[in-house]
N, C-alpha and C positions, 0 to 999 in steps of 0.2 A: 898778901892775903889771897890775889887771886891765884897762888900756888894751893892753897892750904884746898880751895874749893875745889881746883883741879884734881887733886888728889884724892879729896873727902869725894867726888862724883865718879871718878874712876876705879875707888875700891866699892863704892854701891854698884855700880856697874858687874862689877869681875862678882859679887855676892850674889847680886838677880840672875846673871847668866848663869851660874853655879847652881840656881834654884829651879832655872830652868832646864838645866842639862840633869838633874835628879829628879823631875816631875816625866822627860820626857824617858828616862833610862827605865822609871817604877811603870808609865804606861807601858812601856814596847815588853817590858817584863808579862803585864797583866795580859796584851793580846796577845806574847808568845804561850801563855797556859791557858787562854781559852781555847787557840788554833788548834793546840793538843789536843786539848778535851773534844773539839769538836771532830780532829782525827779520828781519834780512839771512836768514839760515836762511830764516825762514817764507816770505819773496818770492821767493827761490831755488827752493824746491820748487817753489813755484804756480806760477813760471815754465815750470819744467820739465815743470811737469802740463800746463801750457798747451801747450809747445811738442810735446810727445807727443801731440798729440791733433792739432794743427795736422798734424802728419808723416803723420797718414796720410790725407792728402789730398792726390791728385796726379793729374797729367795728363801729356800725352805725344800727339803730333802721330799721326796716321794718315794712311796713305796710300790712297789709290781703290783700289790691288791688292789690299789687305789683304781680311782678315777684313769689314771693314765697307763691302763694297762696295756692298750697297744702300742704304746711307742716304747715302752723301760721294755726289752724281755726277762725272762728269769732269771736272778742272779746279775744285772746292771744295774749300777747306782744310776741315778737321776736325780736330775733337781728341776723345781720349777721357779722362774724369772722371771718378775715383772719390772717393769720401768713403767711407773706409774708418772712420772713428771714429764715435762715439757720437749724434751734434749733427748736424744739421744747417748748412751753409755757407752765409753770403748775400754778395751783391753782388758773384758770382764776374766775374772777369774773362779772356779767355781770350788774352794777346796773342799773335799772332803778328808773325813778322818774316822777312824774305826778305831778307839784309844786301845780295847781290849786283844783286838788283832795287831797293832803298833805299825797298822798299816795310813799311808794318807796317798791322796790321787787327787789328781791337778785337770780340771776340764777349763779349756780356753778357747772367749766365744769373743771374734773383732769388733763386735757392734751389736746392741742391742737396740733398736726401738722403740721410741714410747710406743704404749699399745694397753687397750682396758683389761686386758685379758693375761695370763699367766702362758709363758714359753716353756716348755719341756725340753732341757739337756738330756741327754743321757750318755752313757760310759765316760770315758776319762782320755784326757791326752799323755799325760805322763803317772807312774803310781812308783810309791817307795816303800821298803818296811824297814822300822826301827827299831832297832830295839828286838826284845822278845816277848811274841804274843802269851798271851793266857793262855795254861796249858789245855783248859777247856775247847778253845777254839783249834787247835792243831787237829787235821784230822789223823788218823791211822797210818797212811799213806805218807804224813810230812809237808802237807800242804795244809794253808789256812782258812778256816771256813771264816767270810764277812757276815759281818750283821747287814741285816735288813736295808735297803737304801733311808728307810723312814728312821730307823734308830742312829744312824751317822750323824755326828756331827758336819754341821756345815758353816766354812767360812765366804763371805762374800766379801772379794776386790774387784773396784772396778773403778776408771778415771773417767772426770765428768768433762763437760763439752771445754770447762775453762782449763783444761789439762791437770787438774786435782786429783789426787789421788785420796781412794777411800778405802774402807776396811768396814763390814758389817759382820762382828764375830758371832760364834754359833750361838751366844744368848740374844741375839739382834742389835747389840750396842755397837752404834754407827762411829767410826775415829778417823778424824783428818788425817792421813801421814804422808801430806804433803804441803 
């Protein structure tokens, strides 16, 4: 008899431990998809902290008639650049584009500032032509007349203080591509 009870308390045993080993497998299961959720949370915010800081950084083409006439002369594109956030911007990039000349030009500024006020680039570091312009724009000569600094397209790249790289394209929509 005292086998049968040996046995009968040693298989309740192996059954409780076995209930215990699936009670403790279904918790560490439930805090492994909280810990997630609360990841994904945490990366979410940062994102978004990040991306709120990135926004107020922006630019936008000037034209010679403007406000900024004495620094664009006749015939330079310019742009104006503000860094309205907290940090400083590096390895701004300023593209412009002229789609109907199939011209685009690259101005590249190390650092920007925060600062309340609007910066003025003007002309370009590197420029290309792709393509063939409209034949409207060629003049007589064989050379290409550009549109107005204010009519260009403008793309804005610049990497923010956490080394992120951004992209604000010429309708203003801001994109992480990094």
């Amino acid at each position: 008899m005292a086998a049968w009870i040996t046995a009968f308390a040693a298989l309740v045993a192996a059954v409780v431990a076995a209930l215990v080993l699936l009670v403790v497998w279904k918790m560490q299961r439930a805090l492994v998809g909280r810990s997630r959720v609360l990841e994904q949370w945490y990366l979410a915010y940062r994102e978004e902290r990040w991306r709120a800081q990135a926004d107020l950084v922006s630019a936008w083409p000037v034209s010679e008639r403007e406000t900024f006439e004495k620094i664009i002369t006749r015939g330079v594109v310019g742009a104006a650049v503000r860094n309205g956030s907290a940090s400083p911007v590096y390895e701004l990039e300023l593209v412009y584009r002229d789609p109907e000349a199939a011209w685009t030009a690259v101005k590249r500024v190390p650092m920007v500032a925060p600062a309340e006020t609007a910066e003025v680039y003007a002309g370009f570091d590197e420029d290309k032509t792709d393509g063939d312009p409209h034949p409207d724009r060629v003049n007589a000569d064989g050379t290409i007349r550009l549109a107005a600094s204010a009519q260009m397209r403008l793309e804005l790249r610049f990497t923010d203080q956490q080394g992120r790289r951004w992209v604000r394209d010429e309708r203003g929509v801001l994109t992480s591509v990094s």
